[in-house]
matplotlib code that plots the C-alpha trace (Angstrom):
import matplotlib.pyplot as plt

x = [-10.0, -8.5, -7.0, -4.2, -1.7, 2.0, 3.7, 7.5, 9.0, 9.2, 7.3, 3.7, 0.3, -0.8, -4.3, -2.7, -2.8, -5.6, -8.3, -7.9, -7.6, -10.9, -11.3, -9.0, -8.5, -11.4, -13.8, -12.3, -13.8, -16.9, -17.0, -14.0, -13.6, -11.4, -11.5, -13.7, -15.7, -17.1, -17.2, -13.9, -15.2, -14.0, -10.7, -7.7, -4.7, -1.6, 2.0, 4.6, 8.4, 9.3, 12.8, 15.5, 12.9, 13.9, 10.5, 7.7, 4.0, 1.4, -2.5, -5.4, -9.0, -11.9, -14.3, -14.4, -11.8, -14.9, -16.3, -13.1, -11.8, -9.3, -7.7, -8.6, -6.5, -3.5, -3.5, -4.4, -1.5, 1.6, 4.0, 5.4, 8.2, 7.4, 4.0, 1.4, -2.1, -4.4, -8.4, -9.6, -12.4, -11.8, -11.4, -12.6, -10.6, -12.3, -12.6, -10.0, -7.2, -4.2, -6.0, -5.5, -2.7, 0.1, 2.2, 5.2, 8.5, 11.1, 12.1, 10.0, 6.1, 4.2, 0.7, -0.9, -3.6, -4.9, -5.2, -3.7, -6.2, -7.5, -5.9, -7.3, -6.0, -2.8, -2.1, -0.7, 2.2, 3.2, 3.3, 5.7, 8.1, 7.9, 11.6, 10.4, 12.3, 9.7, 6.9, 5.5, 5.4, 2.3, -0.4, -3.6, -4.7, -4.5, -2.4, -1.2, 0.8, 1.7, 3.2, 4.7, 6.7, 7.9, 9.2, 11.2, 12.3, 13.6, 15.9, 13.7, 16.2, 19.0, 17.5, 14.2, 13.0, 14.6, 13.3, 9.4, 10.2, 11.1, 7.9, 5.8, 7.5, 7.0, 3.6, 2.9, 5.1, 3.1, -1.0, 0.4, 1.2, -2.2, -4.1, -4.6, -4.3, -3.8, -2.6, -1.2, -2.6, -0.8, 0.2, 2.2, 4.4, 6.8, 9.5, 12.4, 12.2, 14.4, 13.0, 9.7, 9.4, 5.9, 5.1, 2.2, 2.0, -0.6, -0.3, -2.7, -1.3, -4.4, -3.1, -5.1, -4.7, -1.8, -0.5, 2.9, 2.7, 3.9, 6.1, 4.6, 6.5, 5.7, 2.4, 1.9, 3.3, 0.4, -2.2, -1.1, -4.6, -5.1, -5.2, -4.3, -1.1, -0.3, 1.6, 2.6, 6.5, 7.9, 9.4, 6.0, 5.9, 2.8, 1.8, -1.8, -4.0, -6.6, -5.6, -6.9, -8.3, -9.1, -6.2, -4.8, -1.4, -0.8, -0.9, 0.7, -0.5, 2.5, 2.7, 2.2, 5.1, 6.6, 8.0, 8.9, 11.5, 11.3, 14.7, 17.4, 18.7, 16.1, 13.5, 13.0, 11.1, 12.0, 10.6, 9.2, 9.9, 8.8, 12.1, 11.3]
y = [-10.0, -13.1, -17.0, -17.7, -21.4, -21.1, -24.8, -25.6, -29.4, -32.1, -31.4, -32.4, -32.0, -28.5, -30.2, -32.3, -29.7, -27.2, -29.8, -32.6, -31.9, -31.7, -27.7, -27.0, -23.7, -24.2, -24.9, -21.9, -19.8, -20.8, -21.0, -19.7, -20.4, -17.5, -14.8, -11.2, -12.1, -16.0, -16.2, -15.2, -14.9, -11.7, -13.7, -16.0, -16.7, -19.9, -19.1, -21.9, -22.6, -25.2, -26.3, -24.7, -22.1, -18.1, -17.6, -18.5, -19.2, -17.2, -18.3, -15.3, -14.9, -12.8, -15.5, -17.5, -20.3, -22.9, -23.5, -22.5, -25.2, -23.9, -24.1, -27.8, -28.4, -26.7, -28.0, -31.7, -31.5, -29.0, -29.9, -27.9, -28.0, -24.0, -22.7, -20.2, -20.0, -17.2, -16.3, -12.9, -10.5, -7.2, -4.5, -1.8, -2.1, -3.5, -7.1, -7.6, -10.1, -7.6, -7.2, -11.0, -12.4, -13.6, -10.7, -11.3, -9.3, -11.5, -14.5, -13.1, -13.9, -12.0, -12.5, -10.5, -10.8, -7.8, -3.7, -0.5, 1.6, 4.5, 3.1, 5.9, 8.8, 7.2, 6.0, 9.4, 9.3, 5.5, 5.1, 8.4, 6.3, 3.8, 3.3, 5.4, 2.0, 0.2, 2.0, 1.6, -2.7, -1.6, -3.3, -2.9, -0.8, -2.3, -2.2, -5.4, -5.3, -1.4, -3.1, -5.6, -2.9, -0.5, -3.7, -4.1, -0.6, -0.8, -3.7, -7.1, -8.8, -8.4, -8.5, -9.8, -9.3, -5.7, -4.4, -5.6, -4.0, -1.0, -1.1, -1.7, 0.9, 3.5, 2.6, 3.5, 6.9, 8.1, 6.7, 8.7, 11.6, 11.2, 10.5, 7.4, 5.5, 1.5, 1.7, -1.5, -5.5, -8.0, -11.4, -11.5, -14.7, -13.7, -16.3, -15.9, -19.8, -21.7, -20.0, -18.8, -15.9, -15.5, -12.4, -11.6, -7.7, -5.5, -1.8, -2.7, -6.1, -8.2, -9.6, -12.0, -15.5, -17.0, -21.0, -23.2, -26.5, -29.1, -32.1, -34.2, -37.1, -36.6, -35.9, -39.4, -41.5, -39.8, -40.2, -43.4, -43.8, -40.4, -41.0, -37.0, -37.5, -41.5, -39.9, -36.3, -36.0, -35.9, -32.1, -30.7, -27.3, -25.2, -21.9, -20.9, -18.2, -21.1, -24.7, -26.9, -29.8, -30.5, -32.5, -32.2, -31.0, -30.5, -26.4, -24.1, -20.3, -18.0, -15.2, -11.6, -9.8, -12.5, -13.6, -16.8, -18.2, -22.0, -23.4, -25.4, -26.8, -25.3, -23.1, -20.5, -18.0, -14.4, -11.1, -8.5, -5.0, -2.4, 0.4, 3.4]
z = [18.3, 16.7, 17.2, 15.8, 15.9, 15.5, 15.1, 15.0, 14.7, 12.4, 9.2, 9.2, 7.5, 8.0, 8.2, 11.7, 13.4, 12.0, 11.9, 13.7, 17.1, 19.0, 19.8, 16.5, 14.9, 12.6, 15.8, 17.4, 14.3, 14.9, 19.2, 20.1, 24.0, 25.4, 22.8, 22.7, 20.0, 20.1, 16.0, 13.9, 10.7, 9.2, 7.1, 7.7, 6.6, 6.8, 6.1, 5.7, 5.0, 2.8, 2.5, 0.4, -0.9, 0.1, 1.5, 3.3, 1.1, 2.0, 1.0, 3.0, 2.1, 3.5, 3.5, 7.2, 7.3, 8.3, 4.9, 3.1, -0.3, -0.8, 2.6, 2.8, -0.7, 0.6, 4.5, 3.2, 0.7, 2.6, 4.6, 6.8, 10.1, 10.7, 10.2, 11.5, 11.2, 11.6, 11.8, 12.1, 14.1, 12.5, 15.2, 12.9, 9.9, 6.3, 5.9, 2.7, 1.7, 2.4, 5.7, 6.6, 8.8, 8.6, 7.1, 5.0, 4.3, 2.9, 5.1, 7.9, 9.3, 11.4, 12.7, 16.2, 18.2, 19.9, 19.2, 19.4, 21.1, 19.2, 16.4, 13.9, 16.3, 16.4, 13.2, 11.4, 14.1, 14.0, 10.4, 10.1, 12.0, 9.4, 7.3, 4.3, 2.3, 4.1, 3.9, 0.1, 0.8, 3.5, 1.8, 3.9, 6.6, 10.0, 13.1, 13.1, 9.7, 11.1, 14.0, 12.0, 9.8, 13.0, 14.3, 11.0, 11.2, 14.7, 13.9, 13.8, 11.5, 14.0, 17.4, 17.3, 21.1, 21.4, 18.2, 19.5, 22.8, 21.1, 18.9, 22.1, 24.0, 20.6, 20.6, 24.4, 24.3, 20.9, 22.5, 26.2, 24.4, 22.5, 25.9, 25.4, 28.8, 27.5, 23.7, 23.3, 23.4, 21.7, 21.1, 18.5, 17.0, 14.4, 13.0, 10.4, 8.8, 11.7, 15.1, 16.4, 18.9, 20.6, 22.9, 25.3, 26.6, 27.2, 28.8, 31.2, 32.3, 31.5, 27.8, 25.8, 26.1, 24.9, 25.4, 24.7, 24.3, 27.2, 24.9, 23.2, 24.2, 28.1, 27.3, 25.4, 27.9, 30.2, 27.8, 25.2, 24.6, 22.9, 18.6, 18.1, 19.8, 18.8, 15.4, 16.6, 16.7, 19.5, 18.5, 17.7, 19.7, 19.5, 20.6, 20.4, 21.7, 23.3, 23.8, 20.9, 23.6, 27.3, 27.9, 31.2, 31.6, 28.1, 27.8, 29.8, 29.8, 28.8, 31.8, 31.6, 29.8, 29.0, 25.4, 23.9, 22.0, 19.7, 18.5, 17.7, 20.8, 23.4, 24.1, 26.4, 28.4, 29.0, 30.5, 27.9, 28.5, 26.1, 25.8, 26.8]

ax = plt.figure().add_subplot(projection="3d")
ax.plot(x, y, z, "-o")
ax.set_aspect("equal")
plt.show()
């Protein structure tokens, strides 16, 4: 499977928050914690949102993200108030760049943790349901960017959390018709430039791991003594598929079909449903 960071708050160094906390994303690569796989080697990718620019930048290589130059440049030099960050474990399809996370299509990023099961049975079926003015900007081959462009197709500029419900629910009507008992496991974050939406749903109700971040201001005055957090603004909101450090209090696990939502003037937590 894969790790994957999704920030939101005051613009910061990319490299704040992919390097320098103590179990970091780059760590995670190399001993992830709480994933399937302890090494996430097989790619990884950052997408950002820069003011007054149409859409997000995208850099993804195949090489792991720990020994990775050109990742330092661009996290040591970018700033960014809306950013993800992902590193990849194949599940069985080829290690290349159009494989890597996060996807882009026009203001939107989309990055996902997880599988559909049976993946090669199923893919004939899903990617028919693809908008056929969607379908030729598919550039690689897995089900994550497949997801990605069924959630587009069912309305994910309009209605973010429906048109993932009705991909999810899609996805578990076509794997049950195939057999397939548990087709779906995913975390997915997906953001549009001002808000962030984070979901965690599995067909078998044991999804991977998924966190939020408690605030950081109530979190320093616990823990003033903490250099990580000293400079952190106070609107930094993280979501992350395994805490970045062992301080207490300062994750909380997102719960079982639930989604997310980051933004102006409040976030919240809501049931996830897939449509039927």
């Amino acid at each position: 499977m894969c790790r994957w960071i999704a920030y939101s708050g005051t613009p910061v160094l990319l490299s704040r928050i992919l390097f320098e906390p103590k179990h970091n994303l780059i760590d995670q690569s190399l001993r992830s914690r709480l994933g399937v796989e302890t090494t996430n080697g097989d790619g990884f990718g950052i997408g950002w949102y820069a003011q007054d620019l149409p859409t997000p930048g995208v850099l993804r290589d195949v090489g792991p993200a720990w020994n990775n130059q050109n990742l330092q440049e661009v996290a040591h030099h970018v700033c960014s108030g809306l950013f993800f960050a992902h590193i990849r474990a194949t599940t069985g399809t080829a290690v290349q760049q159009s494989n890597c996370h996060p996807f882009r299509k026009g203001r939107w990023l989309w990055m996902h943790n997880g599988s559909i099961d049976e993946f090669s049975r199923l893919r004939r079926d899903l990617a028919l349901a693809v908008d056929p003015a969607l379908y030729s900007d598919i550039e690689g081959s897995t089900d994550s960017e497949l997801m990605f462009f069924l959630s587009l197709t069912f309305g994910l500029t309009d209605d973010p959390p429906g048109a993932v419900e009705r991909m999810a629910g899609f996805i578990e009507r076509t794997g049950h018709a195939h057999g397939v008992r548990h087709p779906l496991q995913m975390t997915v974050a997906v953001a549009d430039g001002e808000r962030l939406w984070a979901f965690r749903y599995s067909s078998e109700g044991a999804s991977r791991s998924l966190y939020y971040s408690t605030r950081v201001g109530a979190l320093r005055s616990r823990r003033p003594e903490t250099e990580y957090l000293r400079d952190l603004p106070d609107t930094a909101r993280l979501i992350v598929s395994e805490p970045l450090g062992d301080f207490p209090g300062a994750w909380n696990e997102v719960p079982e079909s639930t989604y997310g939502i980051v933004q102006p003037g409040g976030d919240e937590l809501r049931a996830f449903q897939p449509q039927p």
